[in-house]
GUDREN-255634 format. One record per residue (C-alpha): residue in one letter; x, y, z. Coordinates in steps of 0.2 Angstrom, whole numbers, plus 2048, in hexadecimal, padded with zeros to 3 digits. Example, Ala and Ser with C-alpha at 12.3 -4.5 7.8 and 13.67 -1.06 7.14 Angstrom:
GUDREN-255634
A,83E,7EA,827
S,844,7FB,824
END
This chain:
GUDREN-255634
X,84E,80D,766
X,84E,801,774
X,844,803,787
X,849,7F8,794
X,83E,7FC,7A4
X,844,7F4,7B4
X,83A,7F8,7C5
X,844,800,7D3
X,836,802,7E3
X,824,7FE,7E5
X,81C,807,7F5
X,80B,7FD,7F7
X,802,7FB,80A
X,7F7,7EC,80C
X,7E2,7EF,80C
X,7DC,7F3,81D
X,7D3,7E2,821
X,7D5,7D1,829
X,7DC,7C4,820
X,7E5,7CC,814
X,7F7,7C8,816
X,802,7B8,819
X,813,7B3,81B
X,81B,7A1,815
X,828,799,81A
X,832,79E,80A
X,832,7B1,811
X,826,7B6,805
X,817,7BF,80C
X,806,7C2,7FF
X,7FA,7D1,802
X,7ED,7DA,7FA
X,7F0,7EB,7F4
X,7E2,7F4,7EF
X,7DB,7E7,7DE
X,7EE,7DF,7DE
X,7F5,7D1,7E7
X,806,7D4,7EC
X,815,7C8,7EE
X,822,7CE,7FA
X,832,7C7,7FC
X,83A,7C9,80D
X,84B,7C0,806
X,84E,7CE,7F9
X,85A,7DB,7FE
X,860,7E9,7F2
X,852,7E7,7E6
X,83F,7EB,7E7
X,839,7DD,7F0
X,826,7DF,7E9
X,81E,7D5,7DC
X,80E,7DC,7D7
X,800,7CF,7D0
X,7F0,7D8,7C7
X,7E2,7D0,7C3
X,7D3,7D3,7CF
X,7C8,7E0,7CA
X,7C3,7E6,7DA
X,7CB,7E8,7EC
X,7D4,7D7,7F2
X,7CB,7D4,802
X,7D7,7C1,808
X,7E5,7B9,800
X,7ED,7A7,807
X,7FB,79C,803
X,7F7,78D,7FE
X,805,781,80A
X,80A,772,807
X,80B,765,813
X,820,767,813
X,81C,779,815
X,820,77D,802
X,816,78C,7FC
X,816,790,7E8
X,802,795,7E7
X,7F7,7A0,7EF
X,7E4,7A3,7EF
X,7DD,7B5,7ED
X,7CB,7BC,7EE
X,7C4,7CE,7E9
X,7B4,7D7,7EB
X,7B3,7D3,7D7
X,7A9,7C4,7DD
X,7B6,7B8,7D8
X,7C4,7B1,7DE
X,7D5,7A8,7D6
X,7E4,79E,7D9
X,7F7,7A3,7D6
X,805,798,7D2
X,818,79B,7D0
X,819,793,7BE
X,82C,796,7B5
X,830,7A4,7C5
X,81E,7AF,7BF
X,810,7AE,7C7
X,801,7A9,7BD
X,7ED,7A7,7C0
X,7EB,795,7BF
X,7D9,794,7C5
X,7CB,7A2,7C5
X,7BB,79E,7D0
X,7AB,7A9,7CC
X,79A,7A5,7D0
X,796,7B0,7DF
X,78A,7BC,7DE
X,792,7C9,7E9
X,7A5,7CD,7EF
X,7AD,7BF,7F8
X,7B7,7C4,807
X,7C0,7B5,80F
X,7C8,7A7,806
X,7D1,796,80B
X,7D8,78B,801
X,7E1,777,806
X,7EB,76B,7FE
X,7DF,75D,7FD
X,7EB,74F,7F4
X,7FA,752,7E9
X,7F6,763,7E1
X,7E6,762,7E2
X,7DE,771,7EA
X,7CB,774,7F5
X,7C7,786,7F4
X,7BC,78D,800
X,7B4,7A1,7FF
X,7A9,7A9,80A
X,79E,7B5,801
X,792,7C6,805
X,785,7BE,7FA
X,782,7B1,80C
X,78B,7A0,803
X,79B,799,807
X,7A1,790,7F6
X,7AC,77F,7F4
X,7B8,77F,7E4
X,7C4,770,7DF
X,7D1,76F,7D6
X,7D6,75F,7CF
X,7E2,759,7C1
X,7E7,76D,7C0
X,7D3,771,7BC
X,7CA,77C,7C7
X,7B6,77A,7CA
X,7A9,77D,7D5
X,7A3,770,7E1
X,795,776,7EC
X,78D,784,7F4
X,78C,786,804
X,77B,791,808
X,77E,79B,818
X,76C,7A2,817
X,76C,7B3,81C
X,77F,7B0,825
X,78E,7B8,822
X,7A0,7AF,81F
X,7AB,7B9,82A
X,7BA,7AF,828
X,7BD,79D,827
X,7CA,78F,827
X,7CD,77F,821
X,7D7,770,825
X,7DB,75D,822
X,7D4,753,831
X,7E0,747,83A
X,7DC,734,837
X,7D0,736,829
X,7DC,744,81E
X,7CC,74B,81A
X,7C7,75D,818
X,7C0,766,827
X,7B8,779,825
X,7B7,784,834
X,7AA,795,830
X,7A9,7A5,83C
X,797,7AA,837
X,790,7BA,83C
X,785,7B1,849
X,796,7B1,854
X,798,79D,851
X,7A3,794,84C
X,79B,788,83E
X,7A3,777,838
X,7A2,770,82A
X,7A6,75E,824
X,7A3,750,816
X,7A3,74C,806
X,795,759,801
X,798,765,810
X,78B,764,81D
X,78D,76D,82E
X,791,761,83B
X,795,76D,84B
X,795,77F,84F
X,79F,786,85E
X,798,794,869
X,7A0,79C,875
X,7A6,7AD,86D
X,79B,7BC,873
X,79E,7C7,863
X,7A5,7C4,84F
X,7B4,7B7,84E
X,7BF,7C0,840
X,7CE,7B4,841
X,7D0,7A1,83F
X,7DF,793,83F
X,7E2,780,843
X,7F1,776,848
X,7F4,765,848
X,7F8,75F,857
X,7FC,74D,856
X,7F5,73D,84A
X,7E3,73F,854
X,7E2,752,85A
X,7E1,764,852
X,7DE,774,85A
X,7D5,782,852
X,7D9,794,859
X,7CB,7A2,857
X,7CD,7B4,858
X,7BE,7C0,85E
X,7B9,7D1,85F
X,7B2,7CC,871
X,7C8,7CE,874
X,7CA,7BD,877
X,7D2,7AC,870
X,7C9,79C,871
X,7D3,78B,86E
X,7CA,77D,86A
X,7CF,76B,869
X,7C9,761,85D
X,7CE,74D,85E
X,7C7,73B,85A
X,7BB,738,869
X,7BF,72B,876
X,7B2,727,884
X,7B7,730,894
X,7BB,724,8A2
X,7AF,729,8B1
X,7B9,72C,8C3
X,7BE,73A,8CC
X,7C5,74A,8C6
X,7BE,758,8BC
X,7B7,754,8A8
X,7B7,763,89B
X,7A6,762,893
X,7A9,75A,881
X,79E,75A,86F
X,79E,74F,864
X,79B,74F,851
X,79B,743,844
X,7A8,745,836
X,7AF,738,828
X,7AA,729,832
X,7B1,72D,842
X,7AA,735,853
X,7B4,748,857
X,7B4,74F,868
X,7B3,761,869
X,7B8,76A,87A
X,7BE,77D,87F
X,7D0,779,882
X,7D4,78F,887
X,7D0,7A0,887
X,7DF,7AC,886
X,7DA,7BE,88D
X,7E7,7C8,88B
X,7E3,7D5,87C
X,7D5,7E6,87F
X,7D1,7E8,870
X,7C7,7DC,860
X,7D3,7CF,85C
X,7D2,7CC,84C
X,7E0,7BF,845
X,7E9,7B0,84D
X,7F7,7A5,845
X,7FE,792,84C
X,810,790,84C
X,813,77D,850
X,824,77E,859
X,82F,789,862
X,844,78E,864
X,84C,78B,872
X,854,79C,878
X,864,794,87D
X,867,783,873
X,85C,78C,863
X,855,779,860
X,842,777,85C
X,835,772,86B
X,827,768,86A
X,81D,779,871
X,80E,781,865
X,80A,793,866
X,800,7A1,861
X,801,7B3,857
X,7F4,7BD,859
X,7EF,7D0,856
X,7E2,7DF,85A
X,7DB,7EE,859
X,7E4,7F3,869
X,7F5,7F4,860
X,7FC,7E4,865
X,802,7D5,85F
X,805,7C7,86D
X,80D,7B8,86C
X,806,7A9,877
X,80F,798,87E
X,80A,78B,889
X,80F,78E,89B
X,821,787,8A0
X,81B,777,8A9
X,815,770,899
X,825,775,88E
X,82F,767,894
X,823,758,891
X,826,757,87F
X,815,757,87E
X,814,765,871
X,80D,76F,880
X,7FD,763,881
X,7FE,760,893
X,7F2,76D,899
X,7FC,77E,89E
X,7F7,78E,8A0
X,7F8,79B,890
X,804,7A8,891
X,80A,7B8,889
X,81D,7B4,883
X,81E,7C2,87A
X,814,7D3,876
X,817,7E1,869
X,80E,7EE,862
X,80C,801,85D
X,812,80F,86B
X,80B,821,867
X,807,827,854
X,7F3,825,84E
X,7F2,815,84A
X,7E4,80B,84F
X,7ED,7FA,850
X,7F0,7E7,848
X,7E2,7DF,83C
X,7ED,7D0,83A
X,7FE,7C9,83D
X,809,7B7,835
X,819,7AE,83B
X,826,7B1,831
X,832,7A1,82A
X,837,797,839
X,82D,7A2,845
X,83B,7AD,849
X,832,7BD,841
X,821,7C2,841
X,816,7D0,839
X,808,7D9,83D
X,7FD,7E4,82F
X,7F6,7F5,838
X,7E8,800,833
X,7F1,80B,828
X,7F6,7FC,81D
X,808,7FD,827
X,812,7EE,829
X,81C,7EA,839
X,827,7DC,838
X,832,7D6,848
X,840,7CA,848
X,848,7C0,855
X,859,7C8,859
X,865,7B7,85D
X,86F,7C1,869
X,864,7CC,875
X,853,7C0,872
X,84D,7CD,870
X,83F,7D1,862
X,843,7E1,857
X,838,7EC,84B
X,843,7E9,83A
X,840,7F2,828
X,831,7F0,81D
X,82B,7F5,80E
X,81A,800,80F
X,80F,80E,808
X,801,818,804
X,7EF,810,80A
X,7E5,81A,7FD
X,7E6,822,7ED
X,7F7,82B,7EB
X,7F4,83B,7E2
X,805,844,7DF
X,816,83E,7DF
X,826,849,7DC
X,837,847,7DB
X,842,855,7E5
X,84A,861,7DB
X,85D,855,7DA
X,854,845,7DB
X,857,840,7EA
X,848,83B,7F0
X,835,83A,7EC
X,828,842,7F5
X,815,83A,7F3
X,806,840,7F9
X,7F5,837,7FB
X,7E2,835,800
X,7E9,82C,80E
X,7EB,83E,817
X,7FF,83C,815
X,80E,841,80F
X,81E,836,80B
X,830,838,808
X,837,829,7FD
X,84A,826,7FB
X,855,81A,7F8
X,860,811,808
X,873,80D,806
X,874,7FE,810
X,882,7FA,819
X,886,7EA,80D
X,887,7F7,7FF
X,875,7F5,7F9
X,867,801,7F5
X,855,7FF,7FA
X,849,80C,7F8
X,83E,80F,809
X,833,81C,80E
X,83D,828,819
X,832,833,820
X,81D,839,822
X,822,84E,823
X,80E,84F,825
X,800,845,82C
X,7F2,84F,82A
X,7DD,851,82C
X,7D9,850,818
X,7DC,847,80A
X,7EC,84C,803
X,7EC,853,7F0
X,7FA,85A,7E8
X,80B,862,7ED
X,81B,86A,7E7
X,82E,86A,7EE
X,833,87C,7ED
X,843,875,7F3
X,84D,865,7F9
X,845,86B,80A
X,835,873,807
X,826,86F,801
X,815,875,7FD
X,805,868,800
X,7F1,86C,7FB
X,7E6,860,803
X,7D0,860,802
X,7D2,871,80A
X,7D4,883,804
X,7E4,885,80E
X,7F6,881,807
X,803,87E,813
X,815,87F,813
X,821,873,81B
X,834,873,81F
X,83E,866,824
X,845,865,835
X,858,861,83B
X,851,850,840
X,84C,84A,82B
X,85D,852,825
X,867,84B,830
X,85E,839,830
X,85E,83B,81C
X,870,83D,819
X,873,82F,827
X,869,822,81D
X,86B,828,80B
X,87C,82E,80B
X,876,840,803
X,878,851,80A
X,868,85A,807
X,86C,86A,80D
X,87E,873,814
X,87E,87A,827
X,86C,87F,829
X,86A,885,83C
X,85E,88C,848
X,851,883,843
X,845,877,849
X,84C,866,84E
X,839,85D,849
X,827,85E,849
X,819,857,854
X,806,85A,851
X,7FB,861,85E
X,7EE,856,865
X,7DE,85C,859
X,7E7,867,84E
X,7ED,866,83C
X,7FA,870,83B
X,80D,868,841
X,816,872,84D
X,82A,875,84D
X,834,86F,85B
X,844,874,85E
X,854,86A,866
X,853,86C,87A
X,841,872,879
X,83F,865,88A
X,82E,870,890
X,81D,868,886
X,815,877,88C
X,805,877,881
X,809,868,878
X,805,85D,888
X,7F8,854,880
X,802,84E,871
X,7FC,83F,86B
X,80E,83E,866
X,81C,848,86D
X,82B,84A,861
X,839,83E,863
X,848,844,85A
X,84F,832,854
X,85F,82E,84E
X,85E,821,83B
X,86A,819,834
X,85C,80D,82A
X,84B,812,826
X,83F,816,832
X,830,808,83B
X,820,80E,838
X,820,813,84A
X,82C,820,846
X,824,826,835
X,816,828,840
X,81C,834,84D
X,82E,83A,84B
X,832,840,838
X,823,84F,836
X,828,85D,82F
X,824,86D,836
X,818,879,82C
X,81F,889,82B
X,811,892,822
X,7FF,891,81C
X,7F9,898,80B
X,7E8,89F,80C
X,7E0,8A5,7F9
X,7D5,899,7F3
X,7C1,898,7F4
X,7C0,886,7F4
X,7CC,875,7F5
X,7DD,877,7EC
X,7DE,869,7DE
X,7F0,86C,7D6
X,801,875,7DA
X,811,878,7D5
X,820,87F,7D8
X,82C,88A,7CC
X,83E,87E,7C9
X,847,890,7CE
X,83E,88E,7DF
X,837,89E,7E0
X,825,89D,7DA
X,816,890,7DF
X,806,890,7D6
X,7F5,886,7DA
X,7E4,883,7D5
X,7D5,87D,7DF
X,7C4,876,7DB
X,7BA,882,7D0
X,7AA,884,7C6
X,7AC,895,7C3
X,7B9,8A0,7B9
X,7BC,8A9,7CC
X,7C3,89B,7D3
X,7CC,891,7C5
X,7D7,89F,7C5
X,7E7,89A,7CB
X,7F3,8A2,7D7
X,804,8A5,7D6
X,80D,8A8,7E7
X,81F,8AD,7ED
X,82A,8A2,7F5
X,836,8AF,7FF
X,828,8B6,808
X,818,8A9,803
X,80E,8B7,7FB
X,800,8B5,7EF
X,806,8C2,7DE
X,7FC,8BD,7D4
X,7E8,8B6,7CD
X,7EA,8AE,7BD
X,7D7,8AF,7B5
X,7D5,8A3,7A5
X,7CB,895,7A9
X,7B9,892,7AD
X,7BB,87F,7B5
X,7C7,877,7C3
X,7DA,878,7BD
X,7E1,865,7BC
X,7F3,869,7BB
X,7FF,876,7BB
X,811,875,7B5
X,820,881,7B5
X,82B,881,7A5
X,83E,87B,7A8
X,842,88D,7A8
X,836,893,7B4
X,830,8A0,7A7
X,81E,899,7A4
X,813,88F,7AC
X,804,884,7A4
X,7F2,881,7AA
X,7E8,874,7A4
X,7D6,873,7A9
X,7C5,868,7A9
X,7C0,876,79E
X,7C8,86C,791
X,7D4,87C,78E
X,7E7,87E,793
X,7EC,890,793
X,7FF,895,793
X,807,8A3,79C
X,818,8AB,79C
X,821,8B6,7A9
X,824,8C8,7A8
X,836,8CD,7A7
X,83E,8CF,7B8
X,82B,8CD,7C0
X,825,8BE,7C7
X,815,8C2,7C0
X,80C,8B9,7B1
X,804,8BE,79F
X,7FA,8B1,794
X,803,8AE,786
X,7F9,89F,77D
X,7EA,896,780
X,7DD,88B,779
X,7CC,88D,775
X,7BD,885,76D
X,7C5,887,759
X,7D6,880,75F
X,7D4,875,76D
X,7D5,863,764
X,7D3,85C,775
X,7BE,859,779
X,7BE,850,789
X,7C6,857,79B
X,7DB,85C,79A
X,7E0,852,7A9
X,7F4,855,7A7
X,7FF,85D,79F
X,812,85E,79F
X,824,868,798
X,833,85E,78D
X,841,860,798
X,849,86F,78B
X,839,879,78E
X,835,878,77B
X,826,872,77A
X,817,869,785
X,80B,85C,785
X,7F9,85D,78C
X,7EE,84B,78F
X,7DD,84A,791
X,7CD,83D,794
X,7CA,83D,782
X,7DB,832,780
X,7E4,83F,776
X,7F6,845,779
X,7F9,856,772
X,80A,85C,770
X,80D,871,76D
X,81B,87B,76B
X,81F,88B,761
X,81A,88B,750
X,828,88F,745
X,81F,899,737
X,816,8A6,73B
X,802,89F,740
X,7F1,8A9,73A
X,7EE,8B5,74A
X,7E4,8A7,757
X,7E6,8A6,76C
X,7F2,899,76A
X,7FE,8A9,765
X,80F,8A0,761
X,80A,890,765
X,805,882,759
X,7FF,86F,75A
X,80E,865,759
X,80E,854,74C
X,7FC,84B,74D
X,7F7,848,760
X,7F6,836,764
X,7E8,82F,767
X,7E4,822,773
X,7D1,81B,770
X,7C6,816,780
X,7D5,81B,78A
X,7D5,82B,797
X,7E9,834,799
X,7E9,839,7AA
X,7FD,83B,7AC
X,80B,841,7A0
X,81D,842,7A2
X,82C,846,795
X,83B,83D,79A
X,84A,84A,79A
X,855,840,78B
X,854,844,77A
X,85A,833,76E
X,85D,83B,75C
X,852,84A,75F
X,842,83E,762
X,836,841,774
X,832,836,77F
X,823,837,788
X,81D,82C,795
X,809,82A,795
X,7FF,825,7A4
X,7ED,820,7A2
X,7DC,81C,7AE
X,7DD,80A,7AB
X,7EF,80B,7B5
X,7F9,807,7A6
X,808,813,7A3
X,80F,815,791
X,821,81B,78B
X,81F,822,777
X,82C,829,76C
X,829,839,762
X,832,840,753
X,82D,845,742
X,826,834,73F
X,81A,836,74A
X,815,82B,759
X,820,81B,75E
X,819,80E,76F
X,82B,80C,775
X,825,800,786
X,814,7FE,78E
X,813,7FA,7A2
X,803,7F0,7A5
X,7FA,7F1,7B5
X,807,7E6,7BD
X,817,7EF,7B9
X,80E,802,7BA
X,7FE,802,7C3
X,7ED,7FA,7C1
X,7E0,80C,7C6
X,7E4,81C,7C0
X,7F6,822,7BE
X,7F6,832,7C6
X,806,839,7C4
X,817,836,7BB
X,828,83D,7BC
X,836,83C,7B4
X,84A,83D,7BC
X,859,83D,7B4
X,868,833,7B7
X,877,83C,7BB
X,884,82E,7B6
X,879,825,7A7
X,874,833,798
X,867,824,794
X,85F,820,7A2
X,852,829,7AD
X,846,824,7BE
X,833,823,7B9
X,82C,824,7CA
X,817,823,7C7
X,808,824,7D5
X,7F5,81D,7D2
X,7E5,81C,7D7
X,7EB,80A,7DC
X,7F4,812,7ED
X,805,80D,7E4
X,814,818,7E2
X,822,80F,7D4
X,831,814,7D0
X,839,80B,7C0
X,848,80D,7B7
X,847,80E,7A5
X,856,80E,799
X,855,813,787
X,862,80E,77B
X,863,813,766
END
């Protein structure tokens, strides 16, 4: 038996920090997501655009290109809180860790890195432990140079650079003491520091300017941007006429001059990134100018673009004659709850740019050639914390994922125009005041979510998502629904979302929306502006039962039953509770378990339903004939058990035949009905299946049985707490590893959740769609052949 596993979407957001994104000129844009560095390709179109690299052990905190001086980007330069920090280069189309630095004695959180001749590389990172450490790479060997003791400083950021003239490494630092330190010479001694900021400068970056000149841009949290020149020093002539005060510093041999050269004012808000790009289109002739400018973003939810004034665009000067800074261009957030840019990077040619918010978005504009206008286009996105459920809706045609980032998304696959598919997120149905832990779709348009609360809550999808879902998927999910709501909006301080109907002009009590509903007409996905504001679903009712915070849930495939579990240390509240879906009322108390429930599952036929537990027991439970009430029917106890550590998941073979039930321990246990007759037990009629298999220092947090059935064999699809997933063959020989997905390809924390959908139009092939502690959500295609 063959497995070929090929990845369909990757949902990842970018970690919510300075410095953690960058866009070359190849269109590819780097990021860290959670402990991975991500490789984006903006060229890509119909396929998962997403590379993820794994090797850091703790959060990324800053990755870089490494450019060229002919702008040619095949490395990058990454840094974690694991106290180390490494180099990435595209060798034979993968990317590879060509040099690892370690050495620091606490996390490093900004890194810079320069070609310093050919391809040999200076390093710099900026550490919590108060040093600032010089690597080299040389001949493809990667050492340490120097230490750089801040004494009781710390990095924020920092930049380096080759000096005009002298083609010598310069190294600019943004300390905690709001200076700017520089830093020059063969053993790196500071030569200059520039004051002038009035609180923390977060973001740094230095153009060339001409053979004697560069200008170094510097981004503060005072709201203001400094530019400051930087050229080989010539003596002033004396005469009339007004002299900018000049510094000069020693470097290399030769005399700098230092002077403040602006300060743009135009942002409220801490301004933490800035960005050069060294020309400019003409809007009519769409020809380069010799004209600079400057990106930059803040917490005010902005992103501004700045040129030189118009009287020194036509000197050919590269806008060096002296003109006033203006604002060409501003963008930014309107409405929603975000709370605005921590960084933003030209795009290839500087006709696009993006900015990275504080929920891990991306927001990419382009230039549109017709209107010159700049408009919001499609990005890929995700969760910005641990994604703890995902399902797929009852026909597959979409996934829903829910996460500690208090949200829930709809996932589903675009049908571009050209004839493509993408997968996008499509909607945020809630956005809610706790962390998000579990759900079930009752239906292709409802759903039941449990977040750290003791309240369920029950959500229907307006007009607005069923008519936007068919307009961008192609797929009707429902038939002539009306009379209901046309969308949602959320009152100002409340957690619940409100309905709002078609022609409902008066706000009456919603006045004080942060974000009135917008209906919005898609025919791609939606800006995160939109998933913001406009695609909420309204709740429709609340579930009140539970004593404490509802852990699991899930819904009966016929649609008509739900059943959940919340935090417990005692027998009264494990019990779980069944409720009815045509009038949401609580039937039933299933007592069995003295400890949290982990997961429940439904069987294929809706008949029985499975609790797993931290009690290290699963108990089994079959429904009465025409009731929707439940009787125990099997379960283990401390003779039969086999598992000794917590059950974290369980899950049915699509026929409903048997089960399997993982746990810390590393065992996977399969049960089914015995066929001969067992010695009387409270496993009843049900009997370990085959020997378990048995993972050692491994922890199964995830299970799934993919719904074929090659020669009467199982395939079961494993997911671990080291973020490794694996797919196994069972049969009468026993266990068989068919295909393992390493960090990279599954994820690199905790697989939380997998689940299995079948392909209509290929018996062999299913969708694999996986979340993790690692704030990923995959879907892979995975084809089995005999």
């Amino acid at each position: 038996m063959k497995v070929s596993v090929k990845k369909v979407y990757t949902s990842a957001a970018c970690n919510r920090i300075p410095e953690i994104i960058d866009w070359n000129e190849h269109g590819l844009i780097c990021f860290g997501a959670s402990n991975a560095v991500v490789v984006y390709d903006t060229n890509i179109k119909g396929a998962d655009p997403l590379t993820v690299l794994t090797h850091h052990s703790s959060k990324v905190n800053s990755v870089k290109w490494l450019r060229k001086p002919d702008g040619t980007c095949t490395e990058l330069v990454s840094c974690s809180a694991d106290k180390t920090a490494a180099i990435w280069t595209l060798v034979d189309g993968q990317w590879r860790v060509t040099g690892t630095m370690t050495g620091h004695t606490d996390g490093i959180t900004c890194v810079h890195g320069i070609y310093s001749s050919g391809d040999n590389i200076v390093v710099y990172t900026g550490s919590i432990d108060s040093t600032v450490r010089v690597w080299e790479r040389i001949n493809g060997i990667t050492t340490f140079k120097q230490t750089i003791n801040l004494n009781s400083g710390l990095c924020l950021t920092l930049h380096s650079h080759l000096l005009p003239m002298v083609n010598k490494p310069i190294l600019f630092c943004a300390l905690d003491d709001h200076k700017i330190h520089i830093f020059t010479g063969d053993e790196y001694h500071r030569v200059h520091t520039l004051t002038g900021h009035e609180d923390w400068v977060r973001g740094l970056d230095v153009l060339d300017v001409d053979e004697t000149t560069i200008l170094l841009a510097s981004a503060s949290q005072d709201t203001y941007i400094r530019l400051w020149r930087i050229q080989v020093h010539k003596d002033q002539e004396s005469g009339p006429g007004i002299k900018v005060e000049e510094k000069v510093f020693s470097a290399y041999g030769k005399q700098w001059a230092v002077k403040l050269d602006a300060v743009l004012a135009g942002h409220e808000g801490w301004v933490y990134g800035v960005q050069w790009h060294p020309y400019v289109y003409d809007k009519d002739t769409n020809k380069r100018l010799p004209v600079y400018r400057l990106l930059s973003s803040s917490l005010d939810k902005t992103v501004i673009i700045w040129e030189p004034d118009a009287p020194s665009r036509g000197e050919g000067e590269g806008g060096d004659s002296g003109g006033a800074w203006v604002e060409r261009v501003r963008v930014g957030e309107v409405g929603g709850n975000g709370l605005g840019f921590y960084g933003s990077r030209f795009g290839p040619s500087g006709k696009s740019f993006l900015g990275h918010g504080y929920n891990g978005s991306f927001h990419i504009w382009r230039l549109n050639q017709e209107t010159k206008q700049w408009e919001p286009s499609v990005v890929c996105g995700g969760h910005f914390s641990a994604v703890e459920d995902v399902r797929w809706e009852p026909e597959g045609r979409y996934i829903m994922s829910v996460s500690a980032d208090q949200t829930t998304r709809v996932h589903a696959p675009w049908r571009r125009a050209d004839g493509l598919t993408e997968w996008h997120e499509l909607a945020r149905p809630q956005v809610h005041g706790y962390d998000m832990a579990s759900l079930a779709l009752v239906s292709a348009t409802m759903f039941v979510s449990a977040a750290e609360e003791k309240v369920l809550r029950v959500f229907r999808a307006p007009h607005n998502f069923v008519h936007n879902f068919k307009n961008v998927t192609g797929e009707v999910l429902v038939e002539g629904e009306n009379g209901g709501p046309e969308g949602a909006s959320v009152p100002s301080l409340g957690l619940s979302n409100k309905a709002v109907f078609s022609g409902d002009e008066s706000k009456s009590d919603l006045e004080d929306d942060d974000g009135y509903f917008v209906p919005v007409h898609l025919t791609k996905p939606p800006t995160e502006e939109t998933l913001m504001q406009n695609t909420l679903w309204p709740e429709v009712q609340k579930l009140y039962g539970h004593g404490y915070e509802v852990y699991t849930l899930d819904a009966s495939p016929d649609g008509t039953l739900v059943a959940s579990a919340c935090k417990a240390t005692a027998q009264e509240h494990a019990a779980p509770l069944i409720w009815e879906t045509s009038n949401w009322q609580q039937i039933q108390k299933l007592v069995s378990h003295q400890l949290t429930v982990t997961q429940l599952a439904f069987s294929p036929d809706s008949q029985k339903l499975l609790s797993v537990s931290r009690d290290r027991k699963w108990t089994l439970y079959q429904r009465r004939q025409g009731s929707n009430s439940f009787d125990i029917i099997a379960h283990t106890d401390k003779t039969n058990g086999v598992h000794s550590r917590i059950i974290w998941c369980c899950a049915w073979a699509h026929d409903g035949s048997m089960f399997a039930t993982g746990s810390r321990d590393g065992k996977v246990c399969l049960w089914s009905t015995a066929e001969s007759r067992q010695p009387a037990s409270s496993l009843g009629d049900y009997a370990l299946f085959g020997t378990p298999l048995e993972l050692p220092n491994a922890s199964v947090t995830a299970l799934a049985f993919a719904p074929l059935a090659p020669n009467d064999a199982r395939i079961l699809a494993v997911g671990l707490e080291s973020g490794v997933a694996k797919l196994y063959k069972f049969d009468v020989a026993g266990w068989c590893l068919l295909h393992e997905m390493d960090n990279s390809a599954a994820h690199h924390l905790a697989v939380k959740r997998l689940a299995f959908k079948r392909q209509p139009e290929n018996d062999n092939e299913v969708l694999l769609a996986s979340s993790g502690a690692d704030n990923f959500v995959r879907i892979h295609r995975i084809t089995v052949t005999s």
